[in-house]
Z-matrix of the N, CA and C atoms (Angstrom, degrees):
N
C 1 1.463
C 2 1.511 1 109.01
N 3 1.317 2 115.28 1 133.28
C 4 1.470 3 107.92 2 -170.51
C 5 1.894 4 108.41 3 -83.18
N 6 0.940 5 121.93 4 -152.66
C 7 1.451 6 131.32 5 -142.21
C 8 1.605 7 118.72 6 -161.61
N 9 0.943 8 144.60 7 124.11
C 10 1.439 9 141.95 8 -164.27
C 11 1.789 10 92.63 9 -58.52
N 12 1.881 11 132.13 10 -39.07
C 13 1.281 12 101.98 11 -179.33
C 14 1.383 13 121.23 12 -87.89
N 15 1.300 14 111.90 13 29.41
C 16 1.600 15 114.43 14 170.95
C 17 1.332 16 117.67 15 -112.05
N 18 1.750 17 95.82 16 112.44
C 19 1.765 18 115.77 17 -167.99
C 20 1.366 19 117.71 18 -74.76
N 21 1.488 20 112.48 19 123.32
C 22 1.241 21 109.07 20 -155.98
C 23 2.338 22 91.64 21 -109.13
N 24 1.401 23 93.57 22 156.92
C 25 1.476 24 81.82 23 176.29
C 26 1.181 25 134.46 24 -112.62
N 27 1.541 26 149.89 25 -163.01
C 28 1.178 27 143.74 26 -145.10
C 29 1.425 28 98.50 27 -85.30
N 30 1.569 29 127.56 28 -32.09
C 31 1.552 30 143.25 29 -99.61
C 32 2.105 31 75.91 30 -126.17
N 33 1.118 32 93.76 31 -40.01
C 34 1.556 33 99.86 32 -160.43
C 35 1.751 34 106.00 33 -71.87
N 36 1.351 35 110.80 34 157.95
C 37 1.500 36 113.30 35 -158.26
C 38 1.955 37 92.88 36 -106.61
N 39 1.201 38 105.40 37 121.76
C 40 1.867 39 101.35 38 -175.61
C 41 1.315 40 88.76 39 -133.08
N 42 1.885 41 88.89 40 133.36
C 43 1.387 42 114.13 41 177.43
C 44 1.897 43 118.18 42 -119.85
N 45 1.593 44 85.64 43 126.16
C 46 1.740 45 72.41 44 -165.04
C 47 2.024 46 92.52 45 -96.08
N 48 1.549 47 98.80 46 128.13
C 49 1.559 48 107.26 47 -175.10
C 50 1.862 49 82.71 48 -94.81
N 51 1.713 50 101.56 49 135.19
C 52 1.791 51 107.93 50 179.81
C 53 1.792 52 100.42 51 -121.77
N 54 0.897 53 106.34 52 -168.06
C 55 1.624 54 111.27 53 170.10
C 56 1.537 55 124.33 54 132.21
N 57 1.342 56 150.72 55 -176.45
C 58 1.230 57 137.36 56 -140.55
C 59 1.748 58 75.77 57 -138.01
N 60 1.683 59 105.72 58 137.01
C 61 1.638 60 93.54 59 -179.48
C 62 1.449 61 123.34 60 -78.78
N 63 1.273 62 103.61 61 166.64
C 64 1.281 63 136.84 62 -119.10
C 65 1.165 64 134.32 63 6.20
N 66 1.797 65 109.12 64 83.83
C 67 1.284 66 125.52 65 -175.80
C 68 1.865 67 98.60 66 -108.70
N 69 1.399 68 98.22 67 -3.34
C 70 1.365 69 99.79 68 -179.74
C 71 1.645 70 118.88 69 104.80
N 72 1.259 71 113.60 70 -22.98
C 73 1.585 72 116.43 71 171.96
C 74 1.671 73 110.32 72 -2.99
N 75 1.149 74 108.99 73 -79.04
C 76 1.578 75 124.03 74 -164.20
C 77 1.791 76 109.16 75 -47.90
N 78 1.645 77 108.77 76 -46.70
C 79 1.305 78 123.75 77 -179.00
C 80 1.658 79 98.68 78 -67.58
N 81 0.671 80 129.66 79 -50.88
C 82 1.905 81 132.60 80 177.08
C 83 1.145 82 100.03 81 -45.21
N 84 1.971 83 126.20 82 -59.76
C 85 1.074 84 90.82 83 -165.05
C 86 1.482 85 128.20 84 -118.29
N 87 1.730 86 119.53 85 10.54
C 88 1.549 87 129.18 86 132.78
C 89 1.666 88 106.81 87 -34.45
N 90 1.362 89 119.84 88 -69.87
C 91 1.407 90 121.08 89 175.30
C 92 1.502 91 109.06 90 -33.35
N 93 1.317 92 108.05 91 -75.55
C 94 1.911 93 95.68 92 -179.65
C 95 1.205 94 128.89 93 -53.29
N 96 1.463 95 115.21 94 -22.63
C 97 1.599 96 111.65 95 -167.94
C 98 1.923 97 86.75 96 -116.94
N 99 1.158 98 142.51 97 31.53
C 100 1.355 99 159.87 98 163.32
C 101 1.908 100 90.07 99 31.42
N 102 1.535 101 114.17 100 68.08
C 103 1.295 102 117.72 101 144.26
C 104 1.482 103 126.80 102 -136.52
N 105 0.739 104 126.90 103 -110.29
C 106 1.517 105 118.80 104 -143.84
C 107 1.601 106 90.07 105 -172.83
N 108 1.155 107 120.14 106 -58.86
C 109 1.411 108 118.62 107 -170.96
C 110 1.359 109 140.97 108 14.29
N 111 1.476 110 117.77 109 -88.68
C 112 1.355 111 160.75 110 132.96
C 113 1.525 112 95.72 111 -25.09
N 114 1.540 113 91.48 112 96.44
C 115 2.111 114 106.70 113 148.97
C 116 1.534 115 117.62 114 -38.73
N 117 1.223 116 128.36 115 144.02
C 118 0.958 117 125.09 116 -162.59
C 119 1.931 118 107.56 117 -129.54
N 120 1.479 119 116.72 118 60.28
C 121 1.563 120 101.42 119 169.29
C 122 1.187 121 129.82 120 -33.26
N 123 1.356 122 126.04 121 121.30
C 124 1.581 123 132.94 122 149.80
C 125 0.921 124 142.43 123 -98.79
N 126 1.959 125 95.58 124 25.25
C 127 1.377 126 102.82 125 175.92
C 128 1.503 127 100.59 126 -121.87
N 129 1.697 128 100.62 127 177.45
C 130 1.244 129 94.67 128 161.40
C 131 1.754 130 144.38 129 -85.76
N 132 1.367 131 114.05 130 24.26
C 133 1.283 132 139.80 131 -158.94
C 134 1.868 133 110.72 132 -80.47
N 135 0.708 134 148.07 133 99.48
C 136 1.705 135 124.50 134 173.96
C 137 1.144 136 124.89 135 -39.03
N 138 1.461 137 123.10 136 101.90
C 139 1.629 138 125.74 137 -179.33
C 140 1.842 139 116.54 138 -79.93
N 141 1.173 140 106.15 139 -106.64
C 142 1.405 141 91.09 140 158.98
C 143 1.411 142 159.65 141 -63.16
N 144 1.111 143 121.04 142 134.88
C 145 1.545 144 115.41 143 -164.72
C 146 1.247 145 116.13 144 -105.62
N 147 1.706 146 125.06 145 7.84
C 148 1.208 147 121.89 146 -163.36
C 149 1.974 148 97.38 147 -119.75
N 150 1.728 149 109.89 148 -166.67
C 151 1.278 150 75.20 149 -154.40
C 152 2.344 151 64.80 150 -131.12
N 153 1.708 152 97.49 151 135.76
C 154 1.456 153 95.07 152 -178.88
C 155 1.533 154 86.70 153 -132.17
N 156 1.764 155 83.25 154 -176.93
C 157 1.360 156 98.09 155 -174.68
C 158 1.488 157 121.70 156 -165.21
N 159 0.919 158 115.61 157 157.07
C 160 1.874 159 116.64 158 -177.80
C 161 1.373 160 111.54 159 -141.58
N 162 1.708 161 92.65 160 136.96
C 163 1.612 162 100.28 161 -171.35
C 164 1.212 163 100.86 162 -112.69
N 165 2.081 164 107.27 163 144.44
C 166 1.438 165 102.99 164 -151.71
C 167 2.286 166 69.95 165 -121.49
N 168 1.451 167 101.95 166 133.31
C 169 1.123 168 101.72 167 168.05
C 170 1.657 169 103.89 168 -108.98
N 171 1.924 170 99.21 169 175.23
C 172 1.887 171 106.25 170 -145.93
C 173 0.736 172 95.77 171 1.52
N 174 1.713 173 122.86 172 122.50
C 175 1.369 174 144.71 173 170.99
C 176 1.863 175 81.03 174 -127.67
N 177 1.228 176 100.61 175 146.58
C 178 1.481 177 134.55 176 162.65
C 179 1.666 178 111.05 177 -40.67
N 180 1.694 179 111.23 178 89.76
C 181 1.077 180 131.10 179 136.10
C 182 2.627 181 91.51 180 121.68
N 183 1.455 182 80.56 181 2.21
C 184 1.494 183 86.89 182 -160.88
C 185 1.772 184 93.96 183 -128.50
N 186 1.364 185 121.25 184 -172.32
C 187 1.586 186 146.17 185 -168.51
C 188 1.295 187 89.44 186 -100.90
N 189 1.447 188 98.77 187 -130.92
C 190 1.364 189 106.43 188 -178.65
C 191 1.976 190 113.45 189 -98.86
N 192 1.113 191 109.02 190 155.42
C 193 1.419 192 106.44 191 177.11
C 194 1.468 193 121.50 192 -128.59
N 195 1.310 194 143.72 193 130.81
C 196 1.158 195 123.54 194 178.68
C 197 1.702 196 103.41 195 -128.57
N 198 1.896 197 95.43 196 150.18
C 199 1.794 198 94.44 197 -152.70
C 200 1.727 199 89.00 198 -116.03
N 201 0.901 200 126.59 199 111.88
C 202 1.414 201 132.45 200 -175.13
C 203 1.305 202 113.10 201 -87.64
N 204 1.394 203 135.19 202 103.30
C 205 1.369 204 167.86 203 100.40
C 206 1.532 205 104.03 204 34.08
N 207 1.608 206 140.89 205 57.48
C 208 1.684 207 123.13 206 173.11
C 209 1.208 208 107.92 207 -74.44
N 210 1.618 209 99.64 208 160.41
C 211 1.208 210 120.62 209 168.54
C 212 1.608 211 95.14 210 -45.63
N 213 1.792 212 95.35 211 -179.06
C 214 1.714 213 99.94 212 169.06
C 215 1.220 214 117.52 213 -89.84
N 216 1.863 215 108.24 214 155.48
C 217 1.705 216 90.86 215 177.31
C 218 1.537 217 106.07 216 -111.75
N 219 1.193 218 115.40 217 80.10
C 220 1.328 219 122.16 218 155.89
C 221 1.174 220 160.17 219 -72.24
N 222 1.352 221 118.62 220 -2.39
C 223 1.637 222 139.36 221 -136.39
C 224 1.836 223 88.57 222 178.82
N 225 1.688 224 95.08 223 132.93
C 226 1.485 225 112.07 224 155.33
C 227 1.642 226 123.87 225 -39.57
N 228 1.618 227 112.06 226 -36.39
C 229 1.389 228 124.27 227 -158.13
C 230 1.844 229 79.10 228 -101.78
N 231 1.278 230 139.29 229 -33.41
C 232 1.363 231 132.67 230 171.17
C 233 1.345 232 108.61 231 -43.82
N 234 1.327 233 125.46 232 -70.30
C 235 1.582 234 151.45 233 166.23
C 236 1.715 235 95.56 234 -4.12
N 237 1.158 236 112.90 235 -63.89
C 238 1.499 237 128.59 236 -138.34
C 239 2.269 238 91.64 237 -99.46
N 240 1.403 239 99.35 238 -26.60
C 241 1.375 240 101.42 239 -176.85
C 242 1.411 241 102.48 240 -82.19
N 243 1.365 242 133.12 241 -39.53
C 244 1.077 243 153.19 242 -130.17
C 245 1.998 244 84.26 243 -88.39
N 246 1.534 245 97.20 244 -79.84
C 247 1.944 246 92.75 245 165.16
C 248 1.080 247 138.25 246 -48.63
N 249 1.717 248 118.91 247 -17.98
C 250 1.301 249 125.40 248 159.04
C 251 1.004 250 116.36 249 -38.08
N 252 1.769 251 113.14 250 -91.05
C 253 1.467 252 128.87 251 134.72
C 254 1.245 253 113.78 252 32.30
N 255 1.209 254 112.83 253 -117.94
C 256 1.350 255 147.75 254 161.02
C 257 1.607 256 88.84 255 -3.78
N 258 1.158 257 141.94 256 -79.19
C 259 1.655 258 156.29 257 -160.63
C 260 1.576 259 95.26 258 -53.54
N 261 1.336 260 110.87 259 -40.70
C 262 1.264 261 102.43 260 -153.21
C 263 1.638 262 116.40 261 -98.61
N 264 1.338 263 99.57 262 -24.07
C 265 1.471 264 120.00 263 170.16
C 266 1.596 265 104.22 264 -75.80
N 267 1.583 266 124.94 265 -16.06
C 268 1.538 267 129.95 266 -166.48
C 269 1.943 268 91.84 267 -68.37
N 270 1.706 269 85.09 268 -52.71
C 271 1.898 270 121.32 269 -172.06
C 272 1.650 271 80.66 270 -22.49
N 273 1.994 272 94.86 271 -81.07
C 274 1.425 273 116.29 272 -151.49
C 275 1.624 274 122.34 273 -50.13
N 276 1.258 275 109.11 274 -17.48
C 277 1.465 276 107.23 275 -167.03
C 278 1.658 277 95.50 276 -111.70
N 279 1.142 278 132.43 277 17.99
C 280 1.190 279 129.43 278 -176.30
C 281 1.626 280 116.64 279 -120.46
N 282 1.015 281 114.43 280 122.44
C 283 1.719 282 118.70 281 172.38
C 284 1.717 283 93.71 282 -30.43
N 285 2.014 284 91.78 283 -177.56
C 286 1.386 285 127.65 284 179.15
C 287 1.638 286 87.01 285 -81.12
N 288 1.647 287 127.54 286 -76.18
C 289 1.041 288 123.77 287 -176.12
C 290 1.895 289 146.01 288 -79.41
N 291 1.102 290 93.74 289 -6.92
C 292 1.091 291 127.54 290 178.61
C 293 1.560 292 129.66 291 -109.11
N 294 0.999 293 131.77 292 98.94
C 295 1.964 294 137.51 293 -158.42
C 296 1.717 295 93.89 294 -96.01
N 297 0.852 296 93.25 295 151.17
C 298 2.050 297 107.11 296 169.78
C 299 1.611 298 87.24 297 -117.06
N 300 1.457 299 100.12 298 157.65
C 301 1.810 300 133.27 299 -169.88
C 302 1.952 301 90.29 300 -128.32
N 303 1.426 302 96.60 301 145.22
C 304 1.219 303 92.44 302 164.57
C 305 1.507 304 105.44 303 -92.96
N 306 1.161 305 134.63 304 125.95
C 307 1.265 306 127.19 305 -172.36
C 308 1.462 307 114.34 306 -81.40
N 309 1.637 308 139.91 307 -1.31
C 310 1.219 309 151.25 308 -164.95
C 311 1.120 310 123.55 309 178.99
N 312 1.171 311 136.82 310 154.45
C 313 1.175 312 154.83 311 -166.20
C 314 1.783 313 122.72 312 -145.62
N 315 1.941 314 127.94 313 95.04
C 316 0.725 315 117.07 314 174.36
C 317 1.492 316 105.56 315 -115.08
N 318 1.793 317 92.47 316 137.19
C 319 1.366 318 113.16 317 -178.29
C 320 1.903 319 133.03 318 -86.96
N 321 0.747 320 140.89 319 99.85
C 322 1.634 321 141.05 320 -141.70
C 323 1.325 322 126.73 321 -103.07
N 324 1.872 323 115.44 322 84.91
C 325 1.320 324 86.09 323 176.17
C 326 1.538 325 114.66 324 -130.74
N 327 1.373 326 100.29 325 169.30
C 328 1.442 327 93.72 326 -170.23
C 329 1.645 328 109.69 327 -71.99
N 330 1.377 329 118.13 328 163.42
C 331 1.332 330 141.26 329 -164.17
C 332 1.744 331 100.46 330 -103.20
N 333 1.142 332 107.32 331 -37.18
C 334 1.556 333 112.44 332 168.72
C 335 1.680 334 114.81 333 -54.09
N 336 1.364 335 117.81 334 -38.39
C 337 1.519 336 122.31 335 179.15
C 338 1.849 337 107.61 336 -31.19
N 339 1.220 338 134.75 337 117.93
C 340 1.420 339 122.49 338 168.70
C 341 1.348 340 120.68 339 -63.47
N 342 1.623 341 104.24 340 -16.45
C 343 1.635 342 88.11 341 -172.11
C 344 1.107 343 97.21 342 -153.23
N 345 1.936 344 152.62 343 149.08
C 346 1.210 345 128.45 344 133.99
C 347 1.381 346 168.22 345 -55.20
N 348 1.786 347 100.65 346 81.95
C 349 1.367 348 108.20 347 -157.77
C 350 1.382 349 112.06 348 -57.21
N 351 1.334 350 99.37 349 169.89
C 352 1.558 351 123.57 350 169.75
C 353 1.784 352 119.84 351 -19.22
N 354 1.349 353 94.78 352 -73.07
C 355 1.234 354 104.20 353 -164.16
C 356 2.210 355 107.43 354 -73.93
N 357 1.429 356 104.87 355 -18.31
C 358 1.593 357 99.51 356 -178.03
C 359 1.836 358 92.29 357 -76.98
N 360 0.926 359 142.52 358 -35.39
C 361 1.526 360 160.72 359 179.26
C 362 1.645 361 98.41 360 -60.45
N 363 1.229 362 120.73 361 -54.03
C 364 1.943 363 114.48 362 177.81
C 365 1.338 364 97.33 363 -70.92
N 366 1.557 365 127.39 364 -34.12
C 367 1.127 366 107.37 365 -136.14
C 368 1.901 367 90.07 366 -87.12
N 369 1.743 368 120.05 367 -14.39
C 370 0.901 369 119.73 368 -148.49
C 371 1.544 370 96.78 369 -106.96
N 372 1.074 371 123.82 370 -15.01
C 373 1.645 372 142.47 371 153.94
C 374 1.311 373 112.92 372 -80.72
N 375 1.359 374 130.01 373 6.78
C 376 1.593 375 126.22 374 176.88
C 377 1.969 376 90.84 375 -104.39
N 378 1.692 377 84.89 376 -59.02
C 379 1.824 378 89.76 377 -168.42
C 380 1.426 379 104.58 378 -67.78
N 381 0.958 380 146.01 379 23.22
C 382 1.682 381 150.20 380 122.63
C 383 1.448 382 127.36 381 -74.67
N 384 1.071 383 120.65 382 -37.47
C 385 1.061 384 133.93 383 172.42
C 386 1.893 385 117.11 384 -68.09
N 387 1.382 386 104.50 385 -26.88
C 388 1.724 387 122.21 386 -179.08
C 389 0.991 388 95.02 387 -107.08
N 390 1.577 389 145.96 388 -13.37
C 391 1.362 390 126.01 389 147.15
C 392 1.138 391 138.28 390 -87.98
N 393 1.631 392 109.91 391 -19.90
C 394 1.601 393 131.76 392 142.88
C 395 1.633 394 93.65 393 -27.70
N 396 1.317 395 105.24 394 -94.53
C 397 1.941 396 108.98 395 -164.66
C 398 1.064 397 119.06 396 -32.94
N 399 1.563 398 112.87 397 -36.65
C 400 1.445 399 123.08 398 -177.98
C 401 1.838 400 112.00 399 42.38
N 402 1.372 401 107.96 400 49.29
C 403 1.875 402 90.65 401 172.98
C 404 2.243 403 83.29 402 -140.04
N 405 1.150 404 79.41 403 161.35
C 406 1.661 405 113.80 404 166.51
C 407 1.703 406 99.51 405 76.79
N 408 1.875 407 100.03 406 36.80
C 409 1.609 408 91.26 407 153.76
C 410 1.932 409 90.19 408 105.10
N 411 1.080 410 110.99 409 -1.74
C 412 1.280 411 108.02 410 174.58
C 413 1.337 412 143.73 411 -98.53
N 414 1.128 413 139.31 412 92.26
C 415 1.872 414 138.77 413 -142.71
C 416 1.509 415 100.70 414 -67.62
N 417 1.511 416 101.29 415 -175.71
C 418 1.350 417 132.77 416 -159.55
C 419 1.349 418 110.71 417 -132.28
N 420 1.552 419 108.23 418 11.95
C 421 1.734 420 129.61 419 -175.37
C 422 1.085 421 111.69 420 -116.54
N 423 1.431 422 147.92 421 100.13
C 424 1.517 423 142.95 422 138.44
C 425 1.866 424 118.06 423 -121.47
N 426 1.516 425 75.90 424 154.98
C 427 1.293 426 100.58 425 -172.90
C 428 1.597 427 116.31 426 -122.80
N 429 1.456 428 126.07 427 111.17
C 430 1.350 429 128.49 428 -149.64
C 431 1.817 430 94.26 429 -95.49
N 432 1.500 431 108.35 430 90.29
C 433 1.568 432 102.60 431 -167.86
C 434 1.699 433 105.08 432 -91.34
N 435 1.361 434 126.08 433 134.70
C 436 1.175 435 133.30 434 -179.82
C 437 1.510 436 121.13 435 -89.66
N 438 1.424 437 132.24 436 121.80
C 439 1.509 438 120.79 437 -147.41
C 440 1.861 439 96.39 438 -128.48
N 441 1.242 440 106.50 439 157.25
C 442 1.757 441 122.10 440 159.40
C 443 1.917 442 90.47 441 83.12
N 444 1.018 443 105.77 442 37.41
C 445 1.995 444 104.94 443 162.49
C 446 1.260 445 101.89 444 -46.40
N 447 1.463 446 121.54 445 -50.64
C 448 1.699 447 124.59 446 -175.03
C 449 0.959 448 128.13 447 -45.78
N 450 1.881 449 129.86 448 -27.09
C 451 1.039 450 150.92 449 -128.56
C 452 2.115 451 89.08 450 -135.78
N 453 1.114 452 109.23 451 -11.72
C 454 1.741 453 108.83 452 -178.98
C 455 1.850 454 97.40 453 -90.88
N 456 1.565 455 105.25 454 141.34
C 457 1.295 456 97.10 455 -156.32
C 458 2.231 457 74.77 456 -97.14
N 459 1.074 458 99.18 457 -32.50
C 460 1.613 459 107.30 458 -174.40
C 461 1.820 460 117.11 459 -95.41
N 462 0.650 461 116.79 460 98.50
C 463 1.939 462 125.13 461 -167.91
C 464 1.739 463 94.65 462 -67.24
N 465 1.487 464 119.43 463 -28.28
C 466 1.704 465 114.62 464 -165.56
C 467 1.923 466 90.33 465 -84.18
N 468 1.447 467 110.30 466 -30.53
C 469 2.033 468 83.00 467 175.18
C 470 1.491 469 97.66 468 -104.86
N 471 1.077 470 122.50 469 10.66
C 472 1.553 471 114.21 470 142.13
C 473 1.302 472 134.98 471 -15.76
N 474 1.623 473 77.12 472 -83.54
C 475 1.251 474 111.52 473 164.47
C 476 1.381 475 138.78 474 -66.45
N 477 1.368 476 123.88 475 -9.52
C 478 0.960 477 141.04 476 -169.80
C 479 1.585 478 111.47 477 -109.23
N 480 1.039 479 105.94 478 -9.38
C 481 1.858 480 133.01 479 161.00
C 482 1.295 481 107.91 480 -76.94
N 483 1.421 482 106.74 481 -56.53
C 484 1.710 483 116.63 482 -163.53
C 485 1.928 484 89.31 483 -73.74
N 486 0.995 485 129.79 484 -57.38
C 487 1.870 486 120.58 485 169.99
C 488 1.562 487 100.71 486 -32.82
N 489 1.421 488 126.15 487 -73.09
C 490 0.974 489 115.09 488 -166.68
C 491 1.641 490 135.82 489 -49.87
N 492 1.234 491 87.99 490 -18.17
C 493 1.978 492 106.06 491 -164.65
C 494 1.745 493 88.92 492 -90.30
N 495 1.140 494 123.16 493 -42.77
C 496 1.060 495 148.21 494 -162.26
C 497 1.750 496 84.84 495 -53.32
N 498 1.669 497 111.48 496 -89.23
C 499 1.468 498 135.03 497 -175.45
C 500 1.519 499 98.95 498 -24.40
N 501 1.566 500 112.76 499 -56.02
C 502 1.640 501 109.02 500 -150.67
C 503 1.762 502 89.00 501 -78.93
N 504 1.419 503 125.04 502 -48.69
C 505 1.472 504 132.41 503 163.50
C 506 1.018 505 115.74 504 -11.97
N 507 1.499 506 123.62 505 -46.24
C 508 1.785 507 129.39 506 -141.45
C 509 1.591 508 88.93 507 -106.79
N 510 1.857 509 99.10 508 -42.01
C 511 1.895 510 105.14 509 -169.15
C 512 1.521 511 113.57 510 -49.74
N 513 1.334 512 108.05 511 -30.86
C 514 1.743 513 114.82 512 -164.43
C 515 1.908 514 95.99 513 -80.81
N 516 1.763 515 82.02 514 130.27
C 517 1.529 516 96.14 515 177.16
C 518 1.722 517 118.93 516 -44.83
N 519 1.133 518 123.38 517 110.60
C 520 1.512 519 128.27 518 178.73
C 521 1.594 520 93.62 519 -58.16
N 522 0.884 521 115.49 520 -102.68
C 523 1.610 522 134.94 521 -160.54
C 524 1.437 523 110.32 522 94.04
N 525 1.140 524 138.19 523 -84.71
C 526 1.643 525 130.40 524 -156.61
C 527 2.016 526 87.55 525 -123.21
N 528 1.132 527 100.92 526 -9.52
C 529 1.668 528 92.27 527 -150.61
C 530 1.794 529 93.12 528 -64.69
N 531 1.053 530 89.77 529 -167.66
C 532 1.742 531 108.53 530 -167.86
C 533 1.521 532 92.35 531 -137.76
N 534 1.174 533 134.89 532 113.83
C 535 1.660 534 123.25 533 170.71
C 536 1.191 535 114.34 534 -172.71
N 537 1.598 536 107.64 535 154.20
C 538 1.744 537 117.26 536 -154.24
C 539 1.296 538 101.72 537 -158.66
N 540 1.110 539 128.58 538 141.34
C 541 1.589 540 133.36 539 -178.64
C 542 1.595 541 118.01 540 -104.69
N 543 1.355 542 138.71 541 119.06
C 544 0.938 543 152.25 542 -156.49
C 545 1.502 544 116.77 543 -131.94
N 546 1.343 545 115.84 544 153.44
C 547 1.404 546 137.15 545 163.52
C 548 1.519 547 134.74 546 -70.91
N 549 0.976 548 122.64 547 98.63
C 550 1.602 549 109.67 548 -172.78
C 551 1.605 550 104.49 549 -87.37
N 552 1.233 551 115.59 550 133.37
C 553 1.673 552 110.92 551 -176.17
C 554 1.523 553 112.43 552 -134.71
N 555 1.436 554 88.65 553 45.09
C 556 1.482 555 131.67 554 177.04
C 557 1.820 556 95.76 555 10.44
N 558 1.313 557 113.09 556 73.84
C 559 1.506 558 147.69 557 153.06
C 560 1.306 559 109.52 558 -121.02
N 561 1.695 560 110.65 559 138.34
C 562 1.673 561 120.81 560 152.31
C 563 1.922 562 101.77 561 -29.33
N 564 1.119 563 96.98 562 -86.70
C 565 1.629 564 99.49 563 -173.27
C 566 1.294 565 124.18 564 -29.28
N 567 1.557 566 107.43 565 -50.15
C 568 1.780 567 110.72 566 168.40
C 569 1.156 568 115.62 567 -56.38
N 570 1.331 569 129.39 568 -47.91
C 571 1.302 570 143.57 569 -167.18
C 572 1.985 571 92.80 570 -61.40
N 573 1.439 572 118.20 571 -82.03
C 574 1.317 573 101.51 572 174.73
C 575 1.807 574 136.90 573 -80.71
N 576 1.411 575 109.93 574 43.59
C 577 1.313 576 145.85 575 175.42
C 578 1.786 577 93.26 576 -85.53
N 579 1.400 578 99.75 577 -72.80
C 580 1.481 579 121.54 578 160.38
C 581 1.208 580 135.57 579 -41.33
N 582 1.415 581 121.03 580 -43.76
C 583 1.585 582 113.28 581 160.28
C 584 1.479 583 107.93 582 -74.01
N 585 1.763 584 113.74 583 -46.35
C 586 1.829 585 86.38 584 -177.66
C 587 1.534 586 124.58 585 -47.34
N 588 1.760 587 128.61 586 -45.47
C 589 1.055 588 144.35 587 148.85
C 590 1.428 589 108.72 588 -3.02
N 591 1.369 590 125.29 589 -67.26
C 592 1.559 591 138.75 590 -165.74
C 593 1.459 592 99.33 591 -62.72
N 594 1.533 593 108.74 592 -55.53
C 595 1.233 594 94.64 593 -149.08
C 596 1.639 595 102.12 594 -107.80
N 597 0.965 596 106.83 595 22.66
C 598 1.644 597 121.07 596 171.24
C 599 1.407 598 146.15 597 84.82
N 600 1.645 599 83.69 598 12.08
C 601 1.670 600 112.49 599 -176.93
C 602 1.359 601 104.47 600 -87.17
N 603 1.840 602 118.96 601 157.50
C 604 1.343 603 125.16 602 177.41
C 605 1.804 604 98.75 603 -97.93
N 606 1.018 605 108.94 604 147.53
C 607 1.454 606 132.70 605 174.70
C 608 1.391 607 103.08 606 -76.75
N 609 1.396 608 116.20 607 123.23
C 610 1.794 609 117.07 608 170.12
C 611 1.470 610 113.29 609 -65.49
């Protein structure tokens, strides 16, 4: 797992994984980079507050990739910590002359949720809105990935969740962004099914 003094470079593809905990973040991205690393809450509690990360080298169809670990976004005052963060960890992993971009942004929520509350709805009209601006290291790429299919005892309101997320998904003004909502089917392959998706590559 890398470390705030390990300088990452311009060239390299960084993905910031966001979401309200246990939306699965951690499992996405042990799953893609096939370790263990990354603690894994199974509750609903906020575990970590800091912001890590792991770099997955030749990764499937790309160089190197690194999948960055946020805090949770749970809370209005989360929202606002969460980009702090994010800014400041950009600082830490970046040379004197040389800045890193996050090149993407996947957003995580579970499929189990019965309904779309309040706060997955701000949180999903904020992280559009900070990729709208797109400045201080922040992309113009997300992908609203839906997690824990395994965990639905019924696949027909599954699905009928995934329409809905979909509708309110599509309703929010795009503007420049690039974005698509996806399935995680918590496989290596699914998992980078999903980054090609983001970053605009076709899957063999």
């Amino acid at each position: 797992m890398g470390n705030a003094a390990t300088k990452l470079s311009p060239d390299d593809i960084i993905i910031a994984v966001v979401g309200q905990t246990g939306s699965g973040k951690s499992t996405f991205i042990n799953t893609a980079a096939r370790t263990s690393t990354l603690p894994i809450n199974h509750g609903l509690r906020p575990d970590a507050q800091s912001v890590r990360h792991i770099e997955c080298l030749n990764c499937p169809n790309h160089g190197k990739v690194v999948l960055v670990d946020t805090p949770a976004f749970d809370s209005e005052s989360d929202e606002k910590n969460v980009e702090k963060k994010l800014e400041s960890w950009l600082k830490s992993v970046s040379s004197k002359k040389l800045a890193v971009r996050i090149s993407g942004i996947l957003y995580l929520h579970r499929i189990t949720d019965d309904r779309l509350s309040d706060p997955p709805l701000r949180h999903l009209t904020l992280l559009k809105e900070l990729c709208e601006v797109s400045i201080k290291g922040f992309p113009n790429r997300v992908v609203l990935v839906t997690t824990m299919w395994k965990n639905m005892k019924s696949q027909e309101v599954a699905k009928q969740r995934e329409q809905e997320l979909q509708k309110y998904w599509n309703g929010i003004p795009h503007g420049s962004i690039v974005s698509q909502t996806m399935r995680f089917g918590d496989s290596y392959e699914s998992a980078w099914s999903i980054v090609d998706t983001l970053m605009g590559k076709s899957t063999p």
